[in-house]
Backbone as JSON Lines, residues from 0, in Angstrom:
{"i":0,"aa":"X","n":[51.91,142.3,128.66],"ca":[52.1,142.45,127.23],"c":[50.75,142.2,126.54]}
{"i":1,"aa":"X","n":[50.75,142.75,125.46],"ca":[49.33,142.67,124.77],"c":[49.22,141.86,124.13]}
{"i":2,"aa":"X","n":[48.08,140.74,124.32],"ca":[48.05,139.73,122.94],"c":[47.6,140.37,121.65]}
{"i":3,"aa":"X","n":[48.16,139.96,120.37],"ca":[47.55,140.22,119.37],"c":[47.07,139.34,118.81]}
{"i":4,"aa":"X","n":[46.15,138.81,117.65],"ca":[45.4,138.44,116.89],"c":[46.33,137.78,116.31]}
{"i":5,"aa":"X","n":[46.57,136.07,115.82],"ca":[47.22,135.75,114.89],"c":[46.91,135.92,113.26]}
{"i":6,"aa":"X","n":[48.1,136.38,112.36],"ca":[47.51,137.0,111.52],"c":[48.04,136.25,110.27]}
{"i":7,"aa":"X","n":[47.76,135.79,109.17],"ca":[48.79,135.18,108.33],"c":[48.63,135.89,106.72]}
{"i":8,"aa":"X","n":[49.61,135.95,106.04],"ca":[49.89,136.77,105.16],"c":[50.06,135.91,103.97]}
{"i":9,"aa":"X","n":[48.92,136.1,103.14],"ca":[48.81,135.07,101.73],"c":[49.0,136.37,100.81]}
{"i":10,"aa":"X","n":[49.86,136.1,99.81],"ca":[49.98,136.78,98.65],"c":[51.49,137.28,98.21]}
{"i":11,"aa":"X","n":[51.67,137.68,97.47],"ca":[52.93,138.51,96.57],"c":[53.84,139.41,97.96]}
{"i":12,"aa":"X","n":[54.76,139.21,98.35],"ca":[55.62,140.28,98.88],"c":[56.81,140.98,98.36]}
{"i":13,"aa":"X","n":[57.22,142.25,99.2],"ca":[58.59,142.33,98.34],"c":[59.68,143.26,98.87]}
{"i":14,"aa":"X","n":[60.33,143.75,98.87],"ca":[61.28,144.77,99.32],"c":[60.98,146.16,98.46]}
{"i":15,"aa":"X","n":[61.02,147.16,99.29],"ca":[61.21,148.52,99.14],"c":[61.43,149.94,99.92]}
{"i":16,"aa":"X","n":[62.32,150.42,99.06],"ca":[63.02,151.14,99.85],"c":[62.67,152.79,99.1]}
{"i":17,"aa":"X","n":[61.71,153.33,100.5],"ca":[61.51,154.84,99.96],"c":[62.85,155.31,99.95]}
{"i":18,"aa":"X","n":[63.22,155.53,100.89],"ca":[64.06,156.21,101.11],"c":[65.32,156.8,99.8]}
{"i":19,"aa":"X","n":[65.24,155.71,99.02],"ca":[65.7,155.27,97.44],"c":[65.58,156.55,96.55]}
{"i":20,"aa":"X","n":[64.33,156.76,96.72],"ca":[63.26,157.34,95.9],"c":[62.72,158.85,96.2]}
{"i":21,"aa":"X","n":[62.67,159.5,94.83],"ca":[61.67,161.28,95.52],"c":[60.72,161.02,96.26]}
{"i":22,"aa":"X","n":[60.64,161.45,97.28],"ca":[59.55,161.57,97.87],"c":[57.86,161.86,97.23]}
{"i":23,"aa":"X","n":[58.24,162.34,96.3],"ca":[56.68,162.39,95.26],"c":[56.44,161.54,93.93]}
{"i":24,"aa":"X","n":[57.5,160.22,94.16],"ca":[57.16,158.94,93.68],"c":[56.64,158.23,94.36]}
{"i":25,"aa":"X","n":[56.61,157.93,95.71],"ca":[56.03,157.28,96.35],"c":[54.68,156.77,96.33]}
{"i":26,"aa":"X","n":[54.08,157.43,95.85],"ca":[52.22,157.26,95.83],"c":[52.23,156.68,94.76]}
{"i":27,"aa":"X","n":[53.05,157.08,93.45],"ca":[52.68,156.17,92.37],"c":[53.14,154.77,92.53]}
{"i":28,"aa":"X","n":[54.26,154.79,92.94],"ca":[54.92,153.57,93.11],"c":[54.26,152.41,93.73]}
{"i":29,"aa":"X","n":[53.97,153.1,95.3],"ca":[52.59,152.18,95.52],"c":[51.43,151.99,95.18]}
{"i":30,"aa":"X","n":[51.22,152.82,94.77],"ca":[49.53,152.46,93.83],"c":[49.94,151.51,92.69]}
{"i":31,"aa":"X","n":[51.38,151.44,92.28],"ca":[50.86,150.35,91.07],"c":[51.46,149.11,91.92]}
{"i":32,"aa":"X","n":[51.89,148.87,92.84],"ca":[52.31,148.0,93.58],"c":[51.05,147.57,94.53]}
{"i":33,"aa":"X","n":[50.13,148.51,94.42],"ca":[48.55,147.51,95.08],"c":[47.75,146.95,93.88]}
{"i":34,"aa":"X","n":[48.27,147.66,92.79],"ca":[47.21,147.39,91.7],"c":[47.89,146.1,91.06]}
{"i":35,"aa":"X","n":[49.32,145.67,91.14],"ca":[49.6,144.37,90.57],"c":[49.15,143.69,91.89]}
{"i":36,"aa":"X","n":[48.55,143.91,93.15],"ca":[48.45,142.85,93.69],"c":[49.54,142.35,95.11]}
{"i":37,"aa":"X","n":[50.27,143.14,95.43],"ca":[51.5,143.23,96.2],"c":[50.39,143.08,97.44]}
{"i":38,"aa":"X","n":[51.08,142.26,98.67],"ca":[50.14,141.94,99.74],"c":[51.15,142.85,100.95]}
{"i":39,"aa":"X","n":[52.23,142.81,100.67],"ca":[53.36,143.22,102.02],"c":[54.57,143.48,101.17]}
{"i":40,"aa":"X","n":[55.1,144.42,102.33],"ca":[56.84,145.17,101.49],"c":[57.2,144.83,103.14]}
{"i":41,"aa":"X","n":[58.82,144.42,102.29],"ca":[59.65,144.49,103.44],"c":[60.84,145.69,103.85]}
{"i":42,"aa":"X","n":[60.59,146.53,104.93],"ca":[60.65,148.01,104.98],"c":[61.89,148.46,105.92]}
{"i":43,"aa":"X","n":[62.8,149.31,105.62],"ca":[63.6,149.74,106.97],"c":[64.7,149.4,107.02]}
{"i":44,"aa":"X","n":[65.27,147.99,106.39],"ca":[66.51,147.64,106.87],"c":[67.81,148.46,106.78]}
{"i":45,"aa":"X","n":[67.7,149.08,105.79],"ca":[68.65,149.86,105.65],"c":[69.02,151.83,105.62]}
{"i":46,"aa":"X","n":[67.77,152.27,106.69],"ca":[67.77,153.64,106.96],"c":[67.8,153.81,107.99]}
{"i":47,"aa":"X","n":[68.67,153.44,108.74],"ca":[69.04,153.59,110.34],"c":[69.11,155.37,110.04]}
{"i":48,"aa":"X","n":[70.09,155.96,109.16],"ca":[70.51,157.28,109.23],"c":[68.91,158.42,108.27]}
{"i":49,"aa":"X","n":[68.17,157.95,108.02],"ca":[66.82,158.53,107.86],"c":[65.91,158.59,109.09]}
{"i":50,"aa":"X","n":[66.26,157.5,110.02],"ca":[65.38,157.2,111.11],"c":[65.82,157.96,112.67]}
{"i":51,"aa":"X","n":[67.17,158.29,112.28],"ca":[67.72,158.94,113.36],"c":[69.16,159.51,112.81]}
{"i":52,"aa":"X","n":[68.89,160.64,112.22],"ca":[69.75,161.34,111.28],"c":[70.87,161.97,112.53]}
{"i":53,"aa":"X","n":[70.23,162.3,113.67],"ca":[71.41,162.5,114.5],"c":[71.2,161.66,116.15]}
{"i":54,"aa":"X","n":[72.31,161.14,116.77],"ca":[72.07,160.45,117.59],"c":[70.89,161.19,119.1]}
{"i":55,"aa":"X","n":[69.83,160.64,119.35],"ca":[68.69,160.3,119.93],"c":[67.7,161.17,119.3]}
{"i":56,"aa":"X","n":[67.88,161.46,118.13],"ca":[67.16,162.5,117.2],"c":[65.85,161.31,116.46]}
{"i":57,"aa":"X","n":[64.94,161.08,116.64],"ca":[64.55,160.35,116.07],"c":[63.26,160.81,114.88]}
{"i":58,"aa":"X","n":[63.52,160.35,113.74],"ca":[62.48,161.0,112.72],"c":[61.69,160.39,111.38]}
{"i":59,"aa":"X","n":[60.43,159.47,112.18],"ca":[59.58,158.68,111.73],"c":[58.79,159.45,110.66]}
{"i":60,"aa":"X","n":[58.97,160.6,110.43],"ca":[57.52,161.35,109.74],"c":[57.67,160.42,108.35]}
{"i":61,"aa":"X","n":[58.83,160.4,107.54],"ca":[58.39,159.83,106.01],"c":[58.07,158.9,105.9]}
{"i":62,"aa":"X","n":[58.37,158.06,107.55],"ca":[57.79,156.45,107.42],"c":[56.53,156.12,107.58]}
{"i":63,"aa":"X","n":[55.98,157.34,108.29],"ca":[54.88,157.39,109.13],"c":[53.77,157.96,107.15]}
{"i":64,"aa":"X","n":[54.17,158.56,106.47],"ca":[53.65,158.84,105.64],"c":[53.8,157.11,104.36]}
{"i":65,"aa":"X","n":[55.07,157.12,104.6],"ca":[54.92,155.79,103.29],"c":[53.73,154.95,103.81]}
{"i":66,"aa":"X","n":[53.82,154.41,105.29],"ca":[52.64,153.7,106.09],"c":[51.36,153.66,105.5]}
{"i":67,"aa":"X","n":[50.96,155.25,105.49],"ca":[49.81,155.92,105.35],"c":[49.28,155.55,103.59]}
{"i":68,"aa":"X","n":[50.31,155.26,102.87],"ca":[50.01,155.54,101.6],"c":[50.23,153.79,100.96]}
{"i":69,"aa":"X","n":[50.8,153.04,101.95],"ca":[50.85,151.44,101.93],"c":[49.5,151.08,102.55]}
{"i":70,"aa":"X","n":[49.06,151.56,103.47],"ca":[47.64,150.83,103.85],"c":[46.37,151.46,103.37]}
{"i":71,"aa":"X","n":[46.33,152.76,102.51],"ca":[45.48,153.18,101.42],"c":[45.4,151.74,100.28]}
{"i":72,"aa":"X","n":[46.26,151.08,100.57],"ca":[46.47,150.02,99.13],"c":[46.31,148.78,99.41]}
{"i":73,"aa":"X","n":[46.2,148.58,100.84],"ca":[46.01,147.63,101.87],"c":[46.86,146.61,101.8]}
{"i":74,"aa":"X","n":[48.36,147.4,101.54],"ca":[49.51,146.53,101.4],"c":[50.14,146.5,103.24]}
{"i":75,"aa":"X","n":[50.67,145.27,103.71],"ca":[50.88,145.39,104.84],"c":[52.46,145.6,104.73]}
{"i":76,"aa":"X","n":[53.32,146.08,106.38],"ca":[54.6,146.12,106.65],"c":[55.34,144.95,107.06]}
{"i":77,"aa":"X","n":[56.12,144.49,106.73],"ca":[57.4,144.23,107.46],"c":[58.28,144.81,107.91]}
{"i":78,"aa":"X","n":[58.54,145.03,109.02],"ca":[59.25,146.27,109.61],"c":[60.5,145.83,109.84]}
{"i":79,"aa":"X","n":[61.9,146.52,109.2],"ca":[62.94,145.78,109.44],"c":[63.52,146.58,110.68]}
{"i":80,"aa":"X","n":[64.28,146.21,111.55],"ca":[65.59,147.08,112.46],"c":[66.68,147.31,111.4]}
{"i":81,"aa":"X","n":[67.0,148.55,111.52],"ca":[68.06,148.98,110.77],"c":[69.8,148.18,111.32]}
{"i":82,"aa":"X","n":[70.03,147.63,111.67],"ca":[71.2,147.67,112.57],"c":[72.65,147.27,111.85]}
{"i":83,"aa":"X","n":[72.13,146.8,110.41],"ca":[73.1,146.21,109.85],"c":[73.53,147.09,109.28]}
{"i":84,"aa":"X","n":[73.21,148.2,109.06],"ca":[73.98,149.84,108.82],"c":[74.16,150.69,109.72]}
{"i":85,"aa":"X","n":[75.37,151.06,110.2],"ca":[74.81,152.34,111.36],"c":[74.82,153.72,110.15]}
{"i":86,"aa":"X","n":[74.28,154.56,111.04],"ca":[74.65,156.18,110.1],"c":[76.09,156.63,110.38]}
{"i":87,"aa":"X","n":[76.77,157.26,109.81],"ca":[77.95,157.9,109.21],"c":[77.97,158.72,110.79]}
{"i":88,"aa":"X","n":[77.35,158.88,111.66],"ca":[77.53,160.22,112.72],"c":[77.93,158.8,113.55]}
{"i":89,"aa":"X","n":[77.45,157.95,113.9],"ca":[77.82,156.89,115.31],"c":[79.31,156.19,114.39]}
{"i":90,"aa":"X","n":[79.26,156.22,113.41],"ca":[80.6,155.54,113.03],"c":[81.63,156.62,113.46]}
{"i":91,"aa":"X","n":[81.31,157.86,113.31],"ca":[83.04,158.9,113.75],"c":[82.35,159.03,114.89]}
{"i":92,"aa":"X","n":[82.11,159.27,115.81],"ca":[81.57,159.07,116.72],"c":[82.21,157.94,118.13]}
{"i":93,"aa":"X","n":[81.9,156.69,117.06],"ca":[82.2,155.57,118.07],"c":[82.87,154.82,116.9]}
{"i":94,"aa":"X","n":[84.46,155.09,116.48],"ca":[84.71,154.51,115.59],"c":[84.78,152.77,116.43]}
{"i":95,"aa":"X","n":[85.16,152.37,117.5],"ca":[84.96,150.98,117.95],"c":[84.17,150.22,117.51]}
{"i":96,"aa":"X","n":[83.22,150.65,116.71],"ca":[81.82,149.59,116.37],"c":[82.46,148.91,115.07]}
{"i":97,"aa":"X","n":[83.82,149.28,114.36],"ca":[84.12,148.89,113.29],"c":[85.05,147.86,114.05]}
{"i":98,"aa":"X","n":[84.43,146.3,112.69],"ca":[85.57,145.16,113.25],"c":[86.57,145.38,113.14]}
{"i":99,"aa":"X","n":[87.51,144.44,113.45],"ca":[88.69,144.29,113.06],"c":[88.86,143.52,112.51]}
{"i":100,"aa":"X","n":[90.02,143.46,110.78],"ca":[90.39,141.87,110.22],"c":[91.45,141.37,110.51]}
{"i":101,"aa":"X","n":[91.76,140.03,110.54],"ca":[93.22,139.17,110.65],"c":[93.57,140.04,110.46]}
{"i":102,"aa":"X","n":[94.11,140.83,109.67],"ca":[95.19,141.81,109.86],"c":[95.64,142.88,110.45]}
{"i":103,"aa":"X","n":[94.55,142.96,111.33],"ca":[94.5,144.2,112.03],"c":[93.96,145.4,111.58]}
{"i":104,"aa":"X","n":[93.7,145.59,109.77],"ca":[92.73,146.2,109.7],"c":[91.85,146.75,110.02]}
{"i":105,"aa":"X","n":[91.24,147.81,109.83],"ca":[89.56,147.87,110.18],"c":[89.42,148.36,109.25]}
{"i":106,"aa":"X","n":[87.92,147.47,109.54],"ca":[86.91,147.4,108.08],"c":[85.92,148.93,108.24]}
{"i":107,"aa":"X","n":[85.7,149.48,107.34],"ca":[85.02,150.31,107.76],"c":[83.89,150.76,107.2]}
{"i":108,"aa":"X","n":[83.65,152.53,107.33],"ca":[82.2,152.41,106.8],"c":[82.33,152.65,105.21]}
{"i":109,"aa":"X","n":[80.65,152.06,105.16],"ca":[80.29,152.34,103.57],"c":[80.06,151.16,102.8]}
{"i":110,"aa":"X","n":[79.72,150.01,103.21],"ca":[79.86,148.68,102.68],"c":[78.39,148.37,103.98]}
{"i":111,"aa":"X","n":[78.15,146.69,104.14],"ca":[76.99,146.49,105.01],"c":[77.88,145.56,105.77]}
{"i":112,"aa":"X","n":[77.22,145.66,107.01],"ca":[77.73,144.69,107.47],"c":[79.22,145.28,108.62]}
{"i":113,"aa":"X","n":[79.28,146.48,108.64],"ca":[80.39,146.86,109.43],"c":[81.06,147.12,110.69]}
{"i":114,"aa":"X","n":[80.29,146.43,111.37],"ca":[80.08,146.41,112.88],"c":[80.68,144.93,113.72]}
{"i":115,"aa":"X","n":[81.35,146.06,114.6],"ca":[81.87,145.28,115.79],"c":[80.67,144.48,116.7]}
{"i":116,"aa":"X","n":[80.34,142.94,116.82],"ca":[79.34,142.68,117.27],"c":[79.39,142.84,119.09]}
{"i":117,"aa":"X","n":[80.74,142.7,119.43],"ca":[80.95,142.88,121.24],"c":[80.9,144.13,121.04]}
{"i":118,"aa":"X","n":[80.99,145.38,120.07],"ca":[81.23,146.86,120.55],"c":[79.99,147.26,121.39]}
{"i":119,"aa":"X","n":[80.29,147.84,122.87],"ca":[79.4,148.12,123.61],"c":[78.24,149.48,122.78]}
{"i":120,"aa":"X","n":[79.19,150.18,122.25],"ca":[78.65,150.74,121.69],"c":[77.58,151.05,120.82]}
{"i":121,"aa":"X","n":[78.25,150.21,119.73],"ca":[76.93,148.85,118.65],"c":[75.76,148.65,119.26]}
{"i":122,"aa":"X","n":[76.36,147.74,120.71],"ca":[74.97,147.73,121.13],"c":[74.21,148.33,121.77]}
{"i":123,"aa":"X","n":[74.64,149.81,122.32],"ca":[73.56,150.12,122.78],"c":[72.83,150.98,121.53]}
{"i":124,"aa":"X","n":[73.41,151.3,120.72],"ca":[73.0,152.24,119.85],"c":[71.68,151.36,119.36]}
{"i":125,"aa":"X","n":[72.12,149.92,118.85],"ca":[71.34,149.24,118.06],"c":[70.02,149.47,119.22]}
{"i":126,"aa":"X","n":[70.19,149.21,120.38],"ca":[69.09,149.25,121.4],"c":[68.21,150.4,121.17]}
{"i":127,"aa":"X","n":[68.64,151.1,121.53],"ca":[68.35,152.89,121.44],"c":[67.44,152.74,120.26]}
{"i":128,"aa":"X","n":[67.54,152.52,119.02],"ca":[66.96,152.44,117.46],"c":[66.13,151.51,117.81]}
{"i":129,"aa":"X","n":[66.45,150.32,118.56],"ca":[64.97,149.5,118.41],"c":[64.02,149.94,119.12]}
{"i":130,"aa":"X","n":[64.19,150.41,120.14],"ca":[62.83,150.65,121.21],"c":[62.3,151.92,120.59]}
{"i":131,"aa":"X","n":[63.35,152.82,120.15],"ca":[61.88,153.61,119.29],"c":[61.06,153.41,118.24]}
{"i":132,"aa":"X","n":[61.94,151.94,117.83],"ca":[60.94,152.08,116.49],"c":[59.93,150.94,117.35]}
{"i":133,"aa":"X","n":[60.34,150.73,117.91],"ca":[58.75,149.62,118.59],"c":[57.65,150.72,119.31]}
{"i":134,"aa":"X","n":[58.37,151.66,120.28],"ca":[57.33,152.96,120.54],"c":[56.8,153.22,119.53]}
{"i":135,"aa":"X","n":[57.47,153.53,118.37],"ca":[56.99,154.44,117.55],"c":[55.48,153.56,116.79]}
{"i":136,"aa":"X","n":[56.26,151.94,116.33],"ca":[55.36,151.21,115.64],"c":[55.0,149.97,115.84]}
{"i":137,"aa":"X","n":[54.58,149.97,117.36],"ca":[54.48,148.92,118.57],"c":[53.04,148.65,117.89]}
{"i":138,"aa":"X","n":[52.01,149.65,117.73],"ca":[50.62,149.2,117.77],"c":[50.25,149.43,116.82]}
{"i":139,"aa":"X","n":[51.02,150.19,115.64],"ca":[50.58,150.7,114.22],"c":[50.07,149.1,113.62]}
{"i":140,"aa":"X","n":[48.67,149.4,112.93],"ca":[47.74,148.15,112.56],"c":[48.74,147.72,111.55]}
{"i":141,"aa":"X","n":[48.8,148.86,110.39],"ca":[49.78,148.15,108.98],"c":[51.12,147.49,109.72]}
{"i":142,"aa":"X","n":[51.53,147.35,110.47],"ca":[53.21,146.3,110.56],"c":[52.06,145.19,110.64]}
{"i":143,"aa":"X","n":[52.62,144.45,109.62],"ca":[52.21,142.85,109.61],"c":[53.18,141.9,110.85]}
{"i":144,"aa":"X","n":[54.51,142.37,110.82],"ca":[55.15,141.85,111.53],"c":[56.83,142.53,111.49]}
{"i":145,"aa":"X","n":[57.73,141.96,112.27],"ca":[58.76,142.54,112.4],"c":[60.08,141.34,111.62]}
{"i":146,"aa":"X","n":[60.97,142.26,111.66],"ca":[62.2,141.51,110.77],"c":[63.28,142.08,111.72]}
{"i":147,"aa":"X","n":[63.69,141.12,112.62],"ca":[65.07,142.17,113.14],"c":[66.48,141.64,112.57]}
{"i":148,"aa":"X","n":[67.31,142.86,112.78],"ca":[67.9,142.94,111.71],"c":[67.81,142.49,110.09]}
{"i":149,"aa":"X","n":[68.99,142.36,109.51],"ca":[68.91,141.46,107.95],"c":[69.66,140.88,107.71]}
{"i":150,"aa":"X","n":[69.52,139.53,107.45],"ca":[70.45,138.56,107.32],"c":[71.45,138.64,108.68]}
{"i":151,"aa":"X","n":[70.89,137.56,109.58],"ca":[71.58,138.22,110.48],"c":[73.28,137.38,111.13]}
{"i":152,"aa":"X","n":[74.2,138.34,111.53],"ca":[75.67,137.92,111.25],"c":[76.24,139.04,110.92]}
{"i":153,"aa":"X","n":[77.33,139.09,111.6],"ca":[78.39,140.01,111.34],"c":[79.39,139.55,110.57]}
{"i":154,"aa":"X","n":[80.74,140.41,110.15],"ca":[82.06,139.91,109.44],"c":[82.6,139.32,110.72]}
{"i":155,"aa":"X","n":[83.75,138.56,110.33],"ca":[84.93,137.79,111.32],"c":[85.08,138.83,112.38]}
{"i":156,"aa":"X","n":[85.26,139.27,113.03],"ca":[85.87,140.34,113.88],"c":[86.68,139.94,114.67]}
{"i":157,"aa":"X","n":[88.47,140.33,114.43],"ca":[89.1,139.74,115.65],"c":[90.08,140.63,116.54]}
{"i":158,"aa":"X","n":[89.14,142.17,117.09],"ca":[89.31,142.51,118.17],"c":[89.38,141.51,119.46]}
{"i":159,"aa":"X","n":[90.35,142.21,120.71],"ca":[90.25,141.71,121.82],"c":[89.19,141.74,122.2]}
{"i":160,"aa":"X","n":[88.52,142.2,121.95],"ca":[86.74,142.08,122.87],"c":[86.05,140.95,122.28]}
{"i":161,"aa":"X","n":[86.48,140.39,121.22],"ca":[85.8,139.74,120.29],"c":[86.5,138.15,120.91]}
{"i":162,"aa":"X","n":[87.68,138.52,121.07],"ca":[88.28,137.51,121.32],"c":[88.24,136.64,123.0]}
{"i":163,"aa":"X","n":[88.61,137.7,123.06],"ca":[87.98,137.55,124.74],"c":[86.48,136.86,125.14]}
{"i":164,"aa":"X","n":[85.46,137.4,124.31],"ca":[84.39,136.65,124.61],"c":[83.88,135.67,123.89]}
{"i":165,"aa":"X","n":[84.88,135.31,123.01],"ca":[84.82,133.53,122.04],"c":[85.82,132.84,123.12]}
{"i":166,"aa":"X","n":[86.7,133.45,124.01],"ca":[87.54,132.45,124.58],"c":[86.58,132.38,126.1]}
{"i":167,"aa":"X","n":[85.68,132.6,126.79],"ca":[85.27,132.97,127.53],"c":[83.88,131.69,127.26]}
{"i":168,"aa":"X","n":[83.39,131.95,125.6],"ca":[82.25,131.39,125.27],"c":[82.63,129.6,125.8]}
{"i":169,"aa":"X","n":[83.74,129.83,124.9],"ca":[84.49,128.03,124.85],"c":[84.57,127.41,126.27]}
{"i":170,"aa":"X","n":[85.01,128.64,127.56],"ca":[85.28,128.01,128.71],"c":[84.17,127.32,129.16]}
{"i":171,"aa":"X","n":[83.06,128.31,129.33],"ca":[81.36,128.07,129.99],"c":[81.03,126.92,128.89]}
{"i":172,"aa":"X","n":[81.18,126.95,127.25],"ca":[80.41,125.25,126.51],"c":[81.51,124.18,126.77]}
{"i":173,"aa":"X","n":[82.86,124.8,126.9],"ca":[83.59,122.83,126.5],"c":[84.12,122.97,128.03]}
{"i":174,"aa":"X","n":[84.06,123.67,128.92],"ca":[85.18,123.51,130.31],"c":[86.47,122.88,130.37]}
{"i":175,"aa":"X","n":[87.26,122.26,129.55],"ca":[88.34,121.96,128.58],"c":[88.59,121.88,127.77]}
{"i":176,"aa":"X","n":[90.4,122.01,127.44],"ca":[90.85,122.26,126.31],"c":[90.4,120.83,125.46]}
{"i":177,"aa":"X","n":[90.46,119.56,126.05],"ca":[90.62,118.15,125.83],"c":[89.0,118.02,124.89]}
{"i":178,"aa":"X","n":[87.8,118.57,125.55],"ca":[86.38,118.87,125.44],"c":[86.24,119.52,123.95]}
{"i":179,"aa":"X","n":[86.81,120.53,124.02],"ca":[86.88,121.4,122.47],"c":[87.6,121.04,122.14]}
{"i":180,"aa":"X","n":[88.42,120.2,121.96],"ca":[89.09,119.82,120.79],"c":[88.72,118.12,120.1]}
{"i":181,"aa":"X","n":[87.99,117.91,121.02],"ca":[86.83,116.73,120.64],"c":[85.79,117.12,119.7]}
{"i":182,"aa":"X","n":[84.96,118.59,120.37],"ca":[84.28,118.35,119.56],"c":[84.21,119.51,118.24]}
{"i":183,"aa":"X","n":[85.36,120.08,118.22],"ca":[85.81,120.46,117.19],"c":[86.96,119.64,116.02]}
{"i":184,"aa":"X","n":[86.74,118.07,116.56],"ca":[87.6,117.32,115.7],"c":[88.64,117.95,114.93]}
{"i":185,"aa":"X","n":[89.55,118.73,116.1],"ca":[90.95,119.5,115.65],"c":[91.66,118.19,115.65]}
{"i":186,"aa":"X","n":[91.49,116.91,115.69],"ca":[92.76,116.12,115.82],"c":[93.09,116.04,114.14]}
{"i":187,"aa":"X","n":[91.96,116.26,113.17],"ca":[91.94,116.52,111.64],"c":[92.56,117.57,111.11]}
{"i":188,"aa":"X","n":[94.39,116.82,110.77],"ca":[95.23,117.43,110.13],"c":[96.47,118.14,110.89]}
{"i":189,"aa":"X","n":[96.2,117.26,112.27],"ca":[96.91,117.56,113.57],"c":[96.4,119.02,113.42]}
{"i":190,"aa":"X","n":[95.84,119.57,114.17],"ca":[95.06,120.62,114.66],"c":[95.0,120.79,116.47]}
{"i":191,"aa":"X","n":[95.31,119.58,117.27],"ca":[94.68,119.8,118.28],"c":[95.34,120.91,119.01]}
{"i":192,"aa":"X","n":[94.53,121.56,120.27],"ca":[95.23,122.62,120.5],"c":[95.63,121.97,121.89]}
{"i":193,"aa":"X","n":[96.42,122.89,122.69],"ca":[97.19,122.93,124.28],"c":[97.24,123.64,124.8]}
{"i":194,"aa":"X","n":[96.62,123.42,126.35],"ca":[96.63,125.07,127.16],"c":[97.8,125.34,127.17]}
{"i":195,"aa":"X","n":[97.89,126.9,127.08],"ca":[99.18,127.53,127.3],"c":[99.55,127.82,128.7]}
């Protein structure tokens, strides 16, 4: 692996989102965003479906241009992983990546945050999206640094897959029922639980 240079980032940062925006705002936008002084934008989190409009389709060019027109201004990147949105094609696609609520619900798309975190699917997709954007912007000078995902955490999800591997988690940390319920101080409000 390559060492890089430790680098530290003094000044004004901020969030922005081309993708938002005409494409022939962009230059102004950043030019007055170098001219107040802006040191770094935090970039990406939410264009998984700009970045790969169809699945293994991948399409860096407008990022590869905002880049170009952020380090004219010598504003640096934060590069986010998109993952906390998928695009609209992997959701019908692989509707499984959507949780499930107590009620059996599913939550679905169009909101943030809508993903099944055990969906195998989820994850490979999320995989798939990261390694190109690290190919893509592994050595690019402007990324100051990386942000994976945003805010990171999913909703409740209480699919069997979900469930299965919180009951699975509990076996391998407490190895008894007696163990987790110690140190989940379920005896508060008679709570404790009993193997079935």
């Amino acid at each position: 692996m390559e060492k890089r240079e430790a680098r530290f980032l003094v000044g004004l940062g901020g969030a922005f989102y081309p993708e938002h925006h005409p494409r022939e705002t962009w230059q102004e936008y950043i030019r007055l965003a170098g001219e107040l002084g802006l040191k770094a934008v935090r970039i990406g989190e939410f264009a998984w479906d700009k970045m790969e409009p169809e699945e293994n389709y991948y399409d860096f060019s407008w990022l590869d241009e905002v880049f170009s027109l952020l380090s004219q201004e010598n504003i640096q990147v934060v590069l986010c992983t998109p993952t906390a949105v998928p695009p609209i094609w992997a959701c019908e696609r692989y509707p499984e990546i959507f949780p499930v609520l107590e009620d059996s619900r599913t939550f679905g798309f169009g909101v943030r945050r809508y993903t099944c975190p055990t969906s195998p699917a989820y994850r490979r997709l999320c995989q798939n999206i990261v390694e190109a954007m690290a190919e893509h912007y592994g050595k690019n000078p402007v990324v100051y640094t990386w942000q994976i995902d945003n805010e990171l955490g999913h909703p409740f999800c209480f699919c069997s897959r979900c469930l299965q591997a919180f009951q699975e988690w509990c076996q391998r940390e407490y190895k008894t029922i007696e163990v987790f319920n110690e140190a989940m101080v379920l005896s508060f409000w008679g709570q404790t639980l009993k193997k079935v």
